[in-house]
N, C-alpha and C positions, 0 to 999 in steps of 0.2 A: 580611602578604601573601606568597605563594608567588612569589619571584622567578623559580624555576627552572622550565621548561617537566617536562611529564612526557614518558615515554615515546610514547605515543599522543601525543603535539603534536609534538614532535619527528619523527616518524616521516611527519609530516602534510608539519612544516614540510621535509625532506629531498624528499617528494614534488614539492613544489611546486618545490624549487631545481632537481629533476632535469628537470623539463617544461619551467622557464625557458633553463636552459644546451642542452636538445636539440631544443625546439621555438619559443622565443619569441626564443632569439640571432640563430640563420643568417635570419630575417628582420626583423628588427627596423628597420632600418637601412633596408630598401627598402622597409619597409610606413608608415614616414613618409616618404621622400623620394617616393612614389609615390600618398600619401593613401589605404594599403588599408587598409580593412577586409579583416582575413583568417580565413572562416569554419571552416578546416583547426583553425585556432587555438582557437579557441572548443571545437569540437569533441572538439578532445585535450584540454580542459581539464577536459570534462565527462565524457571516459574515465575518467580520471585522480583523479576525486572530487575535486576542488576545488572546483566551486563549491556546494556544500552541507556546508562545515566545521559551522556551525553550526544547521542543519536536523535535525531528529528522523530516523533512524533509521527510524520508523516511515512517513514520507512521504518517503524516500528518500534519504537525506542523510548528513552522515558521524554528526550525533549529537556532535561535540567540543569545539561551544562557539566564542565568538568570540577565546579566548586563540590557540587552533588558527588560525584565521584571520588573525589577523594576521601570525602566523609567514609564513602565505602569502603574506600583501599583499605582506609587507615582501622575500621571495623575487624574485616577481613585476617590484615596484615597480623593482629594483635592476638591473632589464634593460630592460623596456616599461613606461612609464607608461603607453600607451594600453591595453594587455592589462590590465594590474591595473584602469583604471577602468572596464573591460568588466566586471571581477568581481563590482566594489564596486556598481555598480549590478544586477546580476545576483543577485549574493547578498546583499546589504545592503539597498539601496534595494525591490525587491523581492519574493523571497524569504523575507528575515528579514519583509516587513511581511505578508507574507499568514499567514505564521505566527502572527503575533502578533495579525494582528486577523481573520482569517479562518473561516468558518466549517468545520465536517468537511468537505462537500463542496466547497468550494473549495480547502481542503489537501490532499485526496487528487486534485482536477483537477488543479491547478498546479505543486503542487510538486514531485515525482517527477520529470517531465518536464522543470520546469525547472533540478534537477540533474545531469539528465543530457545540455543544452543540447541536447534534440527541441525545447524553446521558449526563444525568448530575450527579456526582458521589458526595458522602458524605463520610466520615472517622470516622469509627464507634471504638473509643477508648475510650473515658472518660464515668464510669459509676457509680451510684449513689455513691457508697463506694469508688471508683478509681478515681481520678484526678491527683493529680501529681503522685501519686504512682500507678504507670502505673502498676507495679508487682503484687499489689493487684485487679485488675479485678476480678469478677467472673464467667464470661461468661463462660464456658464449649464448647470444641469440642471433642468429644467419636467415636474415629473410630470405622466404621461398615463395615467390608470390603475394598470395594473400597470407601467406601463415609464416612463422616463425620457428625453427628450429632450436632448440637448447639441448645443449650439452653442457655440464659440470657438475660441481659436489659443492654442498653447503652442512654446518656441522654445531652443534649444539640449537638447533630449534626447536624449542620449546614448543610443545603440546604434536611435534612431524608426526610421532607415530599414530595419531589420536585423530588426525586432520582431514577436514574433509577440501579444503582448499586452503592454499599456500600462495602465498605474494613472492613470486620468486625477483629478485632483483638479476640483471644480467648486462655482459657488454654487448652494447650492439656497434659501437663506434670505437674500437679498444683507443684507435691515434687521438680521438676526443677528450680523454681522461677521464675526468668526472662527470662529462660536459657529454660521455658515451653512453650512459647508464640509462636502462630501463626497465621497468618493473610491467610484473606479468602477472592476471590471476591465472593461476592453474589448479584445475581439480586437480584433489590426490588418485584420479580413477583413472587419470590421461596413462596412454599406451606409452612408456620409458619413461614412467616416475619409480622410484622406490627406495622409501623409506628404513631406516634400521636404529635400532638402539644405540645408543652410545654405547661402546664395550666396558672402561672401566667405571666403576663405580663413584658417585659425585659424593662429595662431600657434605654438601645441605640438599635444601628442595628437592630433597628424594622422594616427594610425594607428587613430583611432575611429572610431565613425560617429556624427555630429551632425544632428538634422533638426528640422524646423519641422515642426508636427501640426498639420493643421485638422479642426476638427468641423462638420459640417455636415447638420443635422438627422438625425444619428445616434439611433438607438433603440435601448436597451438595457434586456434587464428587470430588477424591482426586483432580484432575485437574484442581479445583478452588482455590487451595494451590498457595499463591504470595510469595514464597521463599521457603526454606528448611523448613522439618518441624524443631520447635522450632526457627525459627529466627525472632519473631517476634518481640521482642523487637528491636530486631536492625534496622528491616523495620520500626516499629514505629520511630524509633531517627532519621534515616536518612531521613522520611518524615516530621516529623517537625523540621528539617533544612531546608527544603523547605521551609514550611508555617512559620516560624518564619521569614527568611527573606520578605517572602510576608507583614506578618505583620508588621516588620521594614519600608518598604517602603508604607507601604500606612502610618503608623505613620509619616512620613516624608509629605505624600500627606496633610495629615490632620493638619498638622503644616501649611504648605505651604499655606492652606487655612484659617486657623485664622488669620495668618502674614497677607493675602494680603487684607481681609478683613477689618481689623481694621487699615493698613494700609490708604485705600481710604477712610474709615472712621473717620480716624484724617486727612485727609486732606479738608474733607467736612465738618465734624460736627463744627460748630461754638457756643463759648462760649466766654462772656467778650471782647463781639468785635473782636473775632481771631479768627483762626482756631484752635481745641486743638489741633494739633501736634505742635503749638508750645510751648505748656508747659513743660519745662523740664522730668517731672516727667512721661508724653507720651511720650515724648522721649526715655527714658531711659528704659522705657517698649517695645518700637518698635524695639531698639536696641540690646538687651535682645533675645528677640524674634527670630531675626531674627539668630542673633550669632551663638544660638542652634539649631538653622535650618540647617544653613551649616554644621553643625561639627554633626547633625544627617544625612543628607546626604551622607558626607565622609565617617561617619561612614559604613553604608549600602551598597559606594558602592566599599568599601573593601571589603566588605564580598562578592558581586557576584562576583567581579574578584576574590577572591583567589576560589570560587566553580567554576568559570568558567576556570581555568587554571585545575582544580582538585588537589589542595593542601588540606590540612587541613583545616575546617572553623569552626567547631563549639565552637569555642572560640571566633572569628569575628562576628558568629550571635547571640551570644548568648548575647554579648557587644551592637553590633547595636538594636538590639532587646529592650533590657532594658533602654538605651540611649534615642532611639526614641521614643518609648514608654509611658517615663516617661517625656518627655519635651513636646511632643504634647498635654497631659494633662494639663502640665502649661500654654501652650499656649493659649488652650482652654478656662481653667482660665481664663487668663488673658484678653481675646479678650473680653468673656461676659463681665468684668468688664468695660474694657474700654469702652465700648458699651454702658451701661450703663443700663437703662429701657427698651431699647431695644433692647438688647441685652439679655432678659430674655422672649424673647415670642419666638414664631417659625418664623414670617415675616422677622429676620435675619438667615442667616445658621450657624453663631456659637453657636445657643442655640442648634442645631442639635449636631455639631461636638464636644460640651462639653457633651452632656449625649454617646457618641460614643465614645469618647478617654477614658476613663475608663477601656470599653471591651479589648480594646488593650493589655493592662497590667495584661490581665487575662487570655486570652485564648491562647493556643500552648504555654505553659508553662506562668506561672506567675514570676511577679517583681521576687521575692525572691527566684523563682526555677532557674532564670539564673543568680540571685549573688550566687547562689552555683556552678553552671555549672562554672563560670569564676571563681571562690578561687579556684576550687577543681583544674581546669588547671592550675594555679598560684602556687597551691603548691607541687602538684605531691603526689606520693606514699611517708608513712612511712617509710621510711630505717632503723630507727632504731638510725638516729644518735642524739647524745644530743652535746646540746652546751657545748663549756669547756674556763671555765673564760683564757684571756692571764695572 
């Protein structure tokens, strides 16, 4: 495996730290204490060629593969978590799925435009009753003809209220199970779409936009269909193999950014006459810190090269994912702590990046949905064989 980025990633990933330090800093701070969505942002993002790292060249994109990306997330991620998962679903959830399962003319509709954020897409999966168990949705599609009918509610979609098209997932075959499921592009302007805030108040990435979708005898034609009919489940997996890796790498960002934090912080903050980085016990915490940093990195970016080679990877992200995830929490942890007083108000950003790493561990599958994706890989199908004493 190719440890080292190439030039074109490189060049990608310098992009993207230069848009975070000049455009996602000077507001970051007031776009969560304030719950913005900031459309300036998006904007310059899609100046900037970000969000189409791993998009053909041909439908408008940079053409560089999801190694190039992550370089991004993890830029992004180490200043606004809410901005990186504007991307991740933008360009991951998305993006990468219309690519992948999309027909020519929905590639040359959608995608172009949606790297250069003239449209900004949402992934209409998780619903009140359905979270991990994606097979239990209720959402309804009732073919009428050539067109399709939807009816149901979908609920914490990131970027709904902001959206100018939505990948609704739906059952078309309920008795089929998983094997029923089919996904649909829909503009957010179709006749019985409509969108609403989440009512309470989110914990982190309150610089996103989060909403509740109802469908309500919506009409859409067959040619709004993003795969075969029934393959929705598997457009589902394979788009969050995208957004999982998104989320791995901004997990990675967000680590990167408690490390360097509390880094310059023990080497400034003075107690007992010194500086505390030199107390063993800060030490051992920076050390700690940093350890799991690299070896979530690593982790991550195995996972783009084996989807950028096109091997198998969801066993790779499903690892990096949980890895990253779960340590950048610690980290977070641990930076507020070492931080101390102040590191419990907003005037530091790891009081931000601890109510933000949480989310990590919970959306595009959760902790516990990818310790079974990784056992269930681990252990393969039943054969049937039992052990027999020597």
């Amino acid at each position: 495996m190719q440890f080292e980025p190439t030039d074109e990633e490189l060049t990608f990933q310098e992009k993207a730290r230069q848009v975070a330090a000049d455009v996602l800093l000077p507001v970051a701070r007031a776009a969560d204490a304030e719950r913005r969505f900031d459309r300036d942002v998006v904007e310059a993002l899609g100046r900037a060629g970000l969000l189409g790292g791993p998009i053909d060249e041909a439908y408008g994109g940079e053409g560089l593969g999801h190694r190039a990306q992550v370089l991004a997330h993890e830029e992004l991620g180490a200043v606004d978590t809410s901005v990186r998962g504007f991307v991740a679903v933008q360009t991951g959830l998305v993006a990468s799925c219309i690519q992948d399962w999309g027909t020519e003319e929905q590639k040359a509709e959608y995608l172009p435009p949606i790297c250069r954020a003239e449209i900004i897409g949402c992934y209409g999966l998780t619903e009140p009753g359905a979270g991990s168990d994606v097979a239990g949705m209720a959402t309804r599609a009732v073919r009428d003809g050539n067109d399709w009918i939807l009816d149901g509610e979908k609920v914490w979609i990131t970027n709904g209220n902001v959206a100018d098209l939505c990948l609704v997932f739906a059952k078309t075959n309920p008795a089929a199970g998983s094997r029923g499921l089919t996904c649909f592009l829909v503009p957010t302007t179709s006749p019985g779409f409509r969108a609403e805030p989440m009512t309470d108040p989110e914990l982190g990435h309150r610089g996103a936009d989060h909403a509740r979708l109802h469908f309500e005898g919506l009409r859409i034609p067959d040619t709004a269909r993003l795969g075969p009919e029934g393959s929705g489940f598997k457009v589902a997996m394979t788009a969050l193999d995208h957004g999982r890796l998104g989320v791995a790498a901004g997990a990675v960002g967000l680590h990167r950014g408690c490390f360097e934090a509390s880094l310059d912080f023990a080497r400034r903050r003075r107690q007992f006459g010194r500086r505390i980085g030199d107390f063993q016990m800060v030490q051992a915490t920076l050390a700690d810190m940093h350890a799991a940093l690299e070896a979530s990195r690593l982790l991550t970016w195995q996972a783009a090269t084996l989807k950028d080679e096109g091997k198998p990877c969801t066993l790779a992200v499903s690892r990096a994912k949980l890895f990253a995830t779960e340590n950048a929490s610690k980290a977070a942890h641990d930076a507020v702590l070492l931080h101390g007083g102040r590191g419990y108000n907003n005037a530091y950003p790891v009081e931000r990046l601890y109510r933000d790493a949480l989310g990590l561990e919970i959306y595009e599958g959760t902790s516990n949905i990818q310790r079974i994706i990784i056992a269930r890989h681990l252990l393969g199908r039943d054969e049937g064989e039992e052990l027999t004493d020597v």
